[in-house]
C-alpha positions as CSV (number, residue, x, y, z in Angstrom):
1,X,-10.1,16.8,10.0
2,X,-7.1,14.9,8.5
3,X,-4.6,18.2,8.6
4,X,-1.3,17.1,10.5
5,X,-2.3,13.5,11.2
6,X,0.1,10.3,10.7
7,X,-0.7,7.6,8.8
8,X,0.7,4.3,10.8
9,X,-1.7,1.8,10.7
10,X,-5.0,1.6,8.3
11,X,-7.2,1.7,11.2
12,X,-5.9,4.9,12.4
13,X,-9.2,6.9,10.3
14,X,-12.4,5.9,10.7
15,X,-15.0,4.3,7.9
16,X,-15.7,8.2,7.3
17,X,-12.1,9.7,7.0
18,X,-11.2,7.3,4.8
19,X,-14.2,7.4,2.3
20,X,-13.0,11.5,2.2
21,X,-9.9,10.5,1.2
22,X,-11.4,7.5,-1.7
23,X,-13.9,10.6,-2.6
24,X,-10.8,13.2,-3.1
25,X,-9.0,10.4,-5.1
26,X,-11.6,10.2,-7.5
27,X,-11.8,14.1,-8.2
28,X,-8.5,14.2,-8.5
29,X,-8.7,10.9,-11.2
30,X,-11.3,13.0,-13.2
31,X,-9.6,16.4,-13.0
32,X,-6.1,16.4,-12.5
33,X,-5.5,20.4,-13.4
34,X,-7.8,21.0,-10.7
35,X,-5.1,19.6,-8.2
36,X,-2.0,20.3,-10.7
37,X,-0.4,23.1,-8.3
38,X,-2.4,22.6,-4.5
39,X,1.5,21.7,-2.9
40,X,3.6,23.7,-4.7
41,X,6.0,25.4,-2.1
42,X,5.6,21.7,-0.3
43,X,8.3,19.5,0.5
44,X,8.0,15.7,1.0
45,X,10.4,13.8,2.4
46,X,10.8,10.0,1.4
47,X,12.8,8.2,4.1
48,X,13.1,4.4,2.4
49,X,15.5,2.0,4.0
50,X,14.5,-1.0,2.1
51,X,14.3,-1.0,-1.8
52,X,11.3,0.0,-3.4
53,X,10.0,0.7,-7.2
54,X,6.6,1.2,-7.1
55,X,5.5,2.8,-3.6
56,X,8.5,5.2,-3.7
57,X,7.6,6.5,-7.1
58,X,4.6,6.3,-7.0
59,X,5.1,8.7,-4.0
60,X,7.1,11.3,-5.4
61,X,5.0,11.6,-8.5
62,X,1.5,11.8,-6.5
63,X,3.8,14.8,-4.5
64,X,5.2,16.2,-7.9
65,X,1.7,16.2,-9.8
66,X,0.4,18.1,-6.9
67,X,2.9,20.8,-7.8
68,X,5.5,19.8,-4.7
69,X,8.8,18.9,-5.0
70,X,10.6,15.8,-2.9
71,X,14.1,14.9,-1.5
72,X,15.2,12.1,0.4
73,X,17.1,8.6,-0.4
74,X,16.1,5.4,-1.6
75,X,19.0,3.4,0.3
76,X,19.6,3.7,3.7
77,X,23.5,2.8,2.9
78,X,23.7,6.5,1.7
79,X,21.9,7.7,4.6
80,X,23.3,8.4,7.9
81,X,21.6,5.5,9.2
82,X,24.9,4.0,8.4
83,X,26.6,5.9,10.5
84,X,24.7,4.9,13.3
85,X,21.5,7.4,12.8
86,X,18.3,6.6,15.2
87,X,15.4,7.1,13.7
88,X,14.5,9.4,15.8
89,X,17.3,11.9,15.4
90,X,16.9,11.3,11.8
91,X,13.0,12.4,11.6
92,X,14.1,15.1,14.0
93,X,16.2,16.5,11.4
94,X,13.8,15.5,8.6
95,X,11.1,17.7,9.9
96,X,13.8,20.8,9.8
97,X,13.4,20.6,5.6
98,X,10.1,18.9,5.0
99,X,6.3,19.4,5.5
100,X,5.8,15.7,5.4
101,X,7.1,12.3,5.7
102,X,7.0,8.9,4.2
103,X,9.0,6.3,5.3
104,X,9.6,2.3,4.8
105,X,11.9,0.6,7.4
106,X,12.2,-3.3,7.3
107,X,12.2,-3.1,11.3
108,X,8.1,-3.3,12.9
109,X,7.1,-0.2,15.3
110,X,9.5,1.6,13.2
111,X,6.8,4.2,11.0
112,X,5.6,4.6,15.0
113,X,8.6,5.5,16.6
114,X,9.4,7.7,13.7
115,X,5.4,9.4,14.8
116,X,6.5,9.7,18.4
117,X,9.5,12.0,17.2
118,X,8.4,14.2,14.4
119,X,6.3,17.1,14.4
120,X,5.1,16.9,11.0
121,X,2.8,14.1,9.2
122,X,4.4,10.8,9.0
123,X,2.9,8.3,6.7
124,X,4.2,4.1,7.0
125,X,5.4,2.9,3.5
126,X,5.9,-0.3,5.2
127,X,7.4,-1.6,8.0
128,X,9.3,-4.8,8.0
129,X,6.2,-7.4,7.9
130,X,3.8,-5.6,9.9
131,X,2.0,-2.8,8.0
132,X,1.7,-1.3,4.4
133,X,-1.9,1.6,4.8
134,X,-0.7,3.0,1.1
135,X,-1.5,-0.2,-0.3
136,X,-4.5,-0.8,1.7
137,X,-5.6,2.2,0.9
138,X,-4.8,1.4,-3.6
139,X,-6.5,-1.7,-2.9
140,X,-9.5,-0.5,-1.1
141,X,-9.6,2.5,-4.0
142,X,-9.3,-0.5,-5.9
143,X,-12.2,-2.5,-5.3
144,X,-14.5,0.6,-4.9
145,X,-14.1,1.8,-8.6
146,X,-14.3,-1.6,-9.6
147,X,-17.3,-3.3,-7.6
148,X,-18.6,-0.1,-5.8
149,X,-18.7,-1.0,-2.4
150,X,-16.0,-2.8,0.4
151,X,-19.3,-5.0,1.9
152,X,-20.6,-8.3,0.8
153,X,-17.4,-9.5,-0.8
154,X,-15.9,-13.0,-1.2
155,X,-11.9,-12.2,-0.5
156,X,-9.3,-14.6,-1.4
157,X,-5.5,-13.7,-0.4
158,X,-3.3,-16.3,-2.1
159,X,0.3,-17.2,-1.3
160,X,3.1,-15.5,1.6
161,X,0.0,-14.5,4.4
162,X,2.9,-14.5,6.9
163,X,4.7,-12.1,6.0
164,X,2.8,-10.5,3.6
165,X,2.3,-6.9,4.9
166,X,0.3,-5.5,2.4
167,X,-2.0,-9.0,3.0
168,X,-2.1,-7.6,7.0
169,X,-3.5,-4.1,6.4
170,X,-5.5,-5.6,4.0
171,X,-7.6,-8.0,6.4
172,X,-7.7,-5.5,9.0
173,X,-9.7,-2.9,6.9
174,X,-11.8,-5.1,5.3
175,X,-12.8,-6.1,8.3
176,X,-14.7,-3.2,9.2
177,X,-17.5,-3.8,6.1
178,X,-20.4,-5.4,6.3
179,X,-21.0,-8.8,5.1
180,X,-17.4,-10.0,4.0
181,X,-15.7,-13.8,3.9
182,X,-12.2,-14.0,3.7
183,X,-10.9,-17.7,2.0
184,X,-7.1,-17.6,2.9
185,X,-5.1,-19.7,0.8
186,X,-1.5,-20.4,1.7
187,X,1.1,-23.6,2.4
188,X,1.3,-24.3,6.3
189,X,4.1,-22.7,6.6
190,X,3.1,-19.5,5.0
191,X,-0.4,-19.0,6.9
192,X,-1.5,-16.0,8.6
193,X,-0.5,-15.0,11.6
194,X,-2.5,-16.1,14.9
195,X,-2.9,-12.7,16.2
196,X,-4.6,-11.6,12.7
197,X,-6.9,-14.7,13.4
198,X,-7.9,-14.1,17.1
199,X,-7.4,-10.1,17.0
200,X,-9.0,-9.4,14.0
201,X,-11.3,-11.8,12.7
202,X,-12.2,-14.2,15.7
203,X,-12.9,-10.9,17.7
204,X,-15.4,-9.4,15.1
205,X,-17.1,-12.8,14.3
206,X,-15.8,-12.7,10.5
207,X,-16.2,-15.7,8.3
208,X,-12.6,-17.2,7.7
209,X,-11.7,-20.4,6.5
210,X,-8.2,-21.6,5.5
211,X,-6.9,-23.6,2.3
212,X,-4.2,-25.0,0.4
213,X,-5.7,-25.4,-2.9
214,X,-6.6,-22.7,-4.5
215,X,-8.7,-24.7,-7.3
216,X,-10.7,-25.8,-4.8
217,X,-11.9,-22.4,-4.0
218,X,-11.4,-19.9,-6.8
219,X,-15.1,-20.2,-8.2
220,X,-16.5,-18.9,-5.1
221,X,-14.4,-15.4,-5.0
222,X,-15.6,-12.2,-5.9
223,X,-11.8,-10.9,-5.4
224,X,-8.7,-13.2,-5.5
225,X,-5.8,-11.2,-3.7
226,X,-2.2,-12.6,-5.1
227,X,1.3,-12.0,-3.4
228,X,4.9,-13.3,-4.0
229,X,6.1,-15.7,-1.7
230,X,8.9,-13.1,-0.6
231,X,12.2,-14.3,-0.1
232,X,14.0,-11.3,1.6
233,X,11.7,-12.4,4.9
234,X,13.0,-15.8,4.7
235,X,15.9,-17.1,7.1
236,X,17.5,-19.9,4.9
237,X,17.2,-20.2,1.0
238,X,15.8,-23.6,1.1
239,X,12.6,-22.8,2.6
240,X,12.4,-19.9,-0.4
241,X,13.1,-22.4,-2.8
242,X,10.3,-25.2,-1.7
243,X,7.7,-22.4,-1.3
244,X,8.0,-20.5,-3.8
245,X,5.7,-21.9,-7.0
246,X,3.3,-23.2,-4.7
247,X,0.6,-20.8,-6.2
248,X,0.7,-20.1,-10.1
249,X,-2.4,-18.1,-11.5
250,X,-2.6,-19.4,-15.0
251,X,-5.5,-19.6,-17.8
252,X,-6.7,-22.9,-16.7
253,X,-6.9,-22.3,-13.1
254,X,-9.0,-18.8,-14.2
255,X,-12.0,-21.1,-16.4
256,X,-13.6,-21.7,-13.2
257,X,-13.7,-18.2,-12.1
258,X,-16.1,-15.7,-12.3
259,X,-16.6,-13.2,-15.0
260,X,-16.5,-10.1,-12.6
261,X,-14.2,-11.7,-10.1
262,X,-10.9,-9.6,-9.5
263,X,-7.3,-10.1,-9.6
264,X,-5.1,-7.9,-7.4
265,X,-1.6,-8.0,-6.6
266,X,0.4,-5.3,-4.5
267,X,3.4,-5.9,-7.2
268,X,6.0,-6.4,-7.6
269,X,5.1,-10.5,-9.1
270,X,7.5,-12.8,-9.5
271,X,5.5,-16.0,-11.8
272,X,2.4,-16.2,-9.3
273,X,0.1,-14.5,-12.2
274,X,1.2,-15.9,-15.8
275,X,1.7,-13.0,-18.1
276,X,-0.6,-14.7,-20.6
277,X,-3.6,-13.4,-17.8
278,X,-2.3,-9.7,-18.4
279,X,-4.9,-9.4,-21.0
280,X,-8.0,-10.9,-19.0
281,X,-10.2,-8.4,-17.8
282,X,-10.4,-9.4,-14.8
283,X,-6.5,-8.8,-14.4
284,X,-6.5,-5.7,-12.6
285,X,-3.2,-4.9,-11.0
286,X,-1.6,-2.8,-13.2
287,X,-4.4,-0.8,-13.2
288,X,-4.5,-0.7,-9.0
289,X,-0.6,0.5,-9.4
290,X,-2.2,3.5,-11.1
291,X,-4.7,4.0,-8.5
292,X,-1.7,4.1,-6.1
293,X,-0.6,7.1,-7.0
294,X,-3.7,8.8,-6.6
295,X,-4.8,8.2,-3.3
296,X,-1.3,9.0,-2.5
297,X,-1.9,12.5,-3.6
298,X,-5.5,12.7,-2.2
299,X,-4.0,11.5,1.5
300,X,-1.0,13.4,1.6
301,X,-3.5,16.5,-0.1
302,X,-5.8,16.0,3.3
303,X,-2.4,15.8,6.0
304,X,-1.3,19.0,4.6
305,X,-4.2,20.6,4.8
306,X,-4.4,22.2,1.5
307,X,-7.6,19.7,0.3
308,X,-10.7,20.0,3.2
């Protein structure tokens, strides 16, 4: 039973709950009028103090195709965060108006501190370079309409693995399959943290090894993961500047790749993946942005408690 959970971290449902909500998502995907008016009288609330195009949106239409409506702010400049505002006086409020909740904060802990204080579901949109679930959860949606299972996958994550949130959530869940080999592919500088190593992978005796070339590896992946080499998390431009084409995804690099491997990419890109790939079929990010929105509805459907 999903009704009045949080969302904070992707391990907070098991194997089961989230296959429930994958299951709903694909209903919903093949009859949308079925699910056209589930919310209406529903209020969702999005909270985002960082900018954000495509999980905002993609937020507030999953809410509005469910027949809810949605109020919040995109900017936490006209918020009263700039006044001063805790988070937790702010959520406090929040939950007066709303039936549910979905924030992004650039701080870590801060989707958790907003749970500790609301009375209503709270879902993370992303929190600083910690977590992203929603994107876990598009990828993992993903890669189950694509190669129909999450087990016995070759998983390449290419670029920022630092600070690369949506890279994070994404290890941690894919953890918990069967079978999986993660080839992490990043500059020193940009590798993924220790604690992902020991905590996550070490602990559960999962195949890991870690590159710099990703030519040297790309024929052996069943999935090849990009991200932008993000400069908002970096302290001095500099750094930015000599990191930041260290992985391009072009037509030559793809010839040694295989014919049902994968590209994914949480968006937005920057000139990791040339444009002249957005025709391959094995380009599939665009369509994962889609997915997005629909295990959006199908999560925030089960929190509410109008989908069983």
């Amino acid at each position: 039973m999903l009704k009045g959970r949080s969302l904070i971290d992707p391990r907070d449902f098991t194997v089961e709950e989230l296959k429930e909500i994958f299951d709903l998502a694909d209903d919903i995907i093949a009859n949308p009028k079925k699910y056209a008016k589930i919310c209406e009288g529903k209020l969702l609330a999005t909270l985002f103090y960082e900018p954000s195009t495509r999980t905002r949106l993609s937020f507030e239409a999953a809410m509005l195709r469910l027949g809810g409506k949605v109020l919040g702010f995109s900017d936490s400049s006209s918020s009263s965060a700039s006044k001063g505002e805790s988070i937790a006086d702010t959520v406090r409020v929040v939950e007066c108006y709303a039936d549910i909740i979905a924030m992004r904060h650039p701080k870590e802990g801060a989707a958790t501190v907003a749970t500790m204080n609301s009375k209503i579901p709270v879902i993370n949109a992303g929190d600083g370079g910690h977590q992203h679930p929603t994107q876990t959860l598009t990828d993992l949606l993903t890669i189950r309409r694509i190669k129909g299972e999450f087990s016995n996958q070759t998983i390449g994550i290419c670029g920022d693995l630092k600070f690369g949130r949506t890279v994070h959530s994404l290890v941690k869940a894919l953890s918990r399959y069967k079978n999986n080999k993660f080839v992490l592919i990043s500059p020193e500088e940009l590798k993924i943290p220790d604690y992902i190593k020991k905590e996550v992978l070490e602990k559960n005796n999962i195949e890991f090894v870690e590159v710099e070339k990703l030519e040297d590896v790309i024929s052996d992946l069943d999935i090849l993961y990009m991200t932008r080499v993000q400069r908002e998390r970096f302290f001095n431009e500099e750094d930015y500047v000599r990191l930041k084409d260290s992985y391009i995804l072009n037509e030559e690099k793809m010839k040694s790749a295989k014919d049902d491997m994968i590209i994914l990419h949480p968006l937005p890109r920057v000139n990791e993946i040339s444009c002249e790939l957005d025709n391959d079929s094995r380009a599939r990010y665009f369509e994962q942005a889609r997915n997005g929105m629909f295990v959006r509805m199908a999560l925030m459907a089960k929190l509410l408690g109008v989908c069983e």
